[in-house]
Each structure stands twice: as structure tokens, then as C-alpha cells.
C-alpha positions in Angstrom: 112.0 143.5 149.9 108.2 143.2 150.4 107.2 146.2 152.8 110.8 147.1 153.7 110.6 150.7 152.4 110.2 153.8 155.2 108.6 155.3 152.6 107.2 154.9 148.9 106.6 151.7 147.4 108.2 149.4 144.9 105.5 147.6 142.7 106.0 145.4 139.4 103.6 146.3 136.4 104.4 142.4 134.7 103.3 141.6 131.8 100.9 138.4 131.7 101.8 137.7 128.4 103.1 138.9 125.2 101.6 141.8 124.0 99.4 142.6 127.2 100.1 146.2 127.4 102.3 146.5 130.6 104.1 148.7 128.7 101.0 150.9 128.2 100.3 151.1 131.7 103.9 151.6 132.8 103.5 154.8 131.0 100.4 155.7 132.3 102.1 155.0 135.7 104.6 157.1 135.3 101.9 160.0 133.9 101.0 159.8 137.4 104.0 160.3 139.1 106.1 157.0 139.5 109.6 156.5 138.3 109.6 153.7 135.8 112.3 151.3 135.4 112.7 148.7 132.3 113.8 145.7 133.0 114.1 144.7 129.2 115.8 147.9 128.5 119.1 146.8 131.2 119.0 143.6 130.1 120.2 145.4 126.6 122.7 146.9 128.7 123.8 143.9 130.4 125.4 142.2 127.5 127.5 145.1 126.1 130.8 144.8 125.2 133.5 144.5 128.4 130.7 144.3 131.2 131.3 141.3 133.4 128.0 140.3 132.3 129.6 140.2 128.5 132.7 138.5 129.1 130.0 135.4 131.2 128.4 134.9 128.2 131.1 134.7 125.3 133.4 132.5 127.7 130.2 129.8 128.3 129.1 130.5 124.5 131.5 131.6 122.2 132.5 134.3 120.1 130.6 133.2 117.3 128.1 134.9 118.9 129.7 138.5 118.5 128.6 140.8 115.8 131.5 142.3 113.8 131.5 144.9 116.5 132.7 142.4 119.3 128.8 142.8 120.9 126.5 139.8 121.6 124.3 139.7 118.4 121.2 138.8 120.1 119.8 136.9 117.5 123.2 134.7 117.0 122.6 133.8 120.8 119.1 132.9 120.5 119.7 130.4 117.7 122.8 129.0 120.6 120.1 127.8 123.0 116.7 127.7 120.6 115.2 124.1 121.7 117.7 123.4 124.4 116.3 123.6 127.7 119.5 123.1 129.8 121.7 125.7 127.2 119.0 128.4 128.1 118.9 127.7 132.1 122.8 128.4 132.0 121.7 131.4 130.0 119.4 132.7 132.3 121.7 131.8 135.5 124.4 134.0 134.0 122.2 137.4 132.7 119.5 137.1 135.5 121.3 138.0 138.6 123.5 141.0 136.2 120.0 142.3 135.6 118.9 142.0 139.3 121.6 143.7 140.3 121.2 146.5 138.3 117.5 146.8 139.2 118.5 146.6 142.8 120.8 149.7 142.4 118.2 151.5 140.2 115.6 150.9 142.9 117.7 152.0 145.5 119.0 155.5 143.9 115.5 156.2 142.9 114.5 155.8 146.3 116.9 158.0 147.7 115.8 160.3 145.1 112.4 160.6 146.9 110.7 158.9 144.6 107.2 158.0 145.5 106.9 154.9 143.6 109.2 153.1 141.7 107.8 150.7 138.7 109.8 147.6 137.5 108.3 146.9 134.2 109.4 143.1 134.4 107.7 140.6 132.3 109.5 137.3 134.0 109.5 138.5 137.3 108.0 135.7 138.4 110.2 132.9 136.7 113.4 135.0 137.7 112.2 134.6 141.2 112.5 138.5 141.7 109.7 138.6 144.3 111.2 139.8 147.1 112.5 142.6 144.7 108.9 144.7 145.0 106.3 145.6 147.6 103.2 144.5 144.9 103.2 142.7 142.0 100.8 144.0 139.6 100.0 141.5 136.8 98.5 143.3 133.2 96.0 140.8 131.7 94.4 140.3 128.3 92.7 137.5 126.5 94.5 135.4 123.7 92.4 136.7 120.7 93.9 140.8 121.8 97.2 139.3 122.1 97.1 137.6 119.3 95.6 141.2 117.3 98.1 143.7 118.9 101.2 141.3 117.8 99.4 141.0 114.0 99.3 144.3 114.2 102.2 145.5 115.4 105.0 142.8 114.2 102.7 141.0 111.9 103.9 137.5 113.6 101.7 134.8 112.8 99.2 133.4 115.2 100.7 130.1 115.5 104.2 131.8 116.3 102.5 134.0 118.6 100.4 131.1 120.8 103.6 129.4 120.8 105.2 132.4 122.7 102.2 132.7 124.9 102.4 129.2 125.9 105.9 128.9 127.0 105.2 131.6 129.7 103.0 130.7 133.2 99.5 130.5 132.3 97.0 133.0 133.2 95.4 131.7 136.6 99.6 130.9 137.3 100.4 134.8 137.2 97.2 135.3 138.8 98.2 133.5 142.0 101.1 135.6 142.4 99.4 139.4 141.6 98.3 141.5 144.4 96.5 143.4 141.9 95.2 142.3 138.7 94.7 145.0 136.0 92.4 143.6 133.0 93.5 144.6 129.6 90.8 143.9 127.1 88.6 146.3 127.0 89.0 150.0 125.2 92.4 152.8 126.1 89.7 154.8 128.4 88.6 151.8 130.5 92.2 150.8 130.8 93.2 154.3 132.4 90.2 154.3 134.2 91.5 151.4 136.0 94.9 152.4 136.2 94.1 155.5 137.7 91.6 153.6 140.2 94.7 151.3 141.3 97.0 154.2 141.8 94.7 155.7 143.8 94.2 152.4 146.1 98.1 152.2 145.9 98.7 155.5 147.4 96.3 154.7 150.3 97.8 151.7 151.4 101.7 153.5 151.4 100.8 157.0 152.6 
């Protein structure tokens, strides 16, 4: 989808790890005018009960990973491919083009809209392959020692629980390779706006 829009742009605010604070610029994003759309947030939606999406992941899993409700209980699933590599590839190859999809449509309606820019706030967009989804890929960046104090802070996980998160995702220079613009995340909230707004600004210029 990479420069395929007559007008507007599409661009990915990823999060470079855990705790990074594309969230935080997402909103400031969307302070500014774009239209923000969380790619967490449908992949909730995804797995409610009677979607096709749903009905995937009981038939290759189970129903012992229903709540009493009939919905996936998220955590039920997580212990169903925890440590197994190829359980949670055939996870991924069932939610991941559900998700897509409904990115795709979002995307599209928002354009149509007349929205100027359009924000996917999607943390694996890289793994997922999702590329060709956006215009720019903007990657939020912050050093291990933040991480590791926003999560204490905010979820009180443990800092060997918390590396271990950080470490199954790309590394740093990885993400890097694939940003067209790298937003650094480690300094105060004013220096981050500062440099939101600095990037929006360049953003506008190169799609008006």
C-alpha cells in the first residue's frame, strides 16, 4: 500500500518494545488531527463469540479454551501455546490475517472519510508482515532501563519477566532497519511532544 493513497497518508506509530510509549504518541497523533486505529484493540474483537475468526480458533484449539460465556479466555489460550513454537505459528496464521482484514477495512472507510492521516498503532507490524499495509512505518524507541521503570510502574512485573518480553521481540537496530522515522522515547513528556509535533510537521510536507 506504500504511496498508493491520492491523498492522506497511512503511517504505523509501532511500538519498539514493551512499554515504549506508542501508545502515548498515538494520542498525541491523534491531538493533531489523525485518525487512530488500534490494532490490539480489533484483535479483542477478533476472537468474540460467532466471528469466523472465533469458530478458527476453538475448532484448531478446543473449547477448553472458552470462559463460561462461550468466549476465548485469553489467558486459557495463552497457557495452550506458552513454550510451543509451532502451536503459536498456527495461532498467529489463524488471528493475523482476521486482524488484517479488519485494519484494511478501517483504513479504507477512514479514508473515504477524508481523513488526513490514518495511524495503525501496531506493535508486530513488522513480524505480521503488514508492510505494505502503511505509507511509513514510524518505530517509538526507548532504552531497557525506561522500559523496564514504566512496566514496574505500571503492572509491577518483575524485571526478569519484563527482559524476557523484550527479548522475544526484534531487537532495536532490527526495528530500526525497517522505520522511516525513528521517534526516541527516553527523555521527558515535553521533549517527546516536541518531537512528535516536529515529525508531523515533516509528515504533512511530504503528503501535501
Amino acid at each position: 500500500m506504500r504511496n498508493w493513497l491520492k491523498a492522506g497518508a497511512v503511517i504505523s506509530a509501532m511500538a519498539l518494545t514493551v512499554a515504549c510509549g506508542k501508545s502515548e504518541v498515538a494520542a498525541m497523533l491523534a491531538a493533531k488531527g489523525a485518525s487512530v486505529i488500534n490494532a490490539d484493540l480489533i484483535g479483542h474483537e477478533v476472537y468474540r463469540r460467532g466471528t469466523p475468526c472465533w469458530e478458527k480458533v476453538v475448532a484448531e484449539f478446543g473449547e477448553g479454551i472458552l470462559d463460561a460465556a462461550g468466549e476465548v479466555d485469553r489467558k486459557k489460550l495463552a497457557s495452550a501455546v506458552f513454550g510451543d513454537s509451532a502451536r503459536l505459528a498456527k495461532l498467529s496464521s489463524l488471528v493475523q490475517p482476521c486482524i488484517r482484514k479488519r485494519v484494511e477495512e478501517l483504513i479504507e472507510r477512514r479514508r473515504v472519510q477524508g481523513a488526513q492521516v490514518v495511524v495503525v498503532e501496531a506493535p508486530l507490524l513488522i513480524e505480521a508482515n503488514w508492510l505494505d499495509m502503511v505509507d511509513e512505518v514510524w518505530v517509538v524507541a526507548s532504552t531497557e532501563n525506561n522500559v523496564l521503570h514504566r512496566l514496574k510502574a505500571n503492572k509491577g512485573d518483575s524485571a526478569e519477566d519484563t527482559r524476557a518480553r523484550i527479548r522475544s521481540q526484534l531487537s532495536v537496530e532490527e526495528r530500526k532497519r525497517y522505520a522511516d522515522v525513528v521517534i526516541e522515547n527516553s527523555g521527558s513528556r515535553d521533549a517527546l511532544r516536541a518531537e512528535v509535533i516536529e515529525q508531523w510537521a515533516a509528515l504533512l510536507n511530504r503528503h501535501g
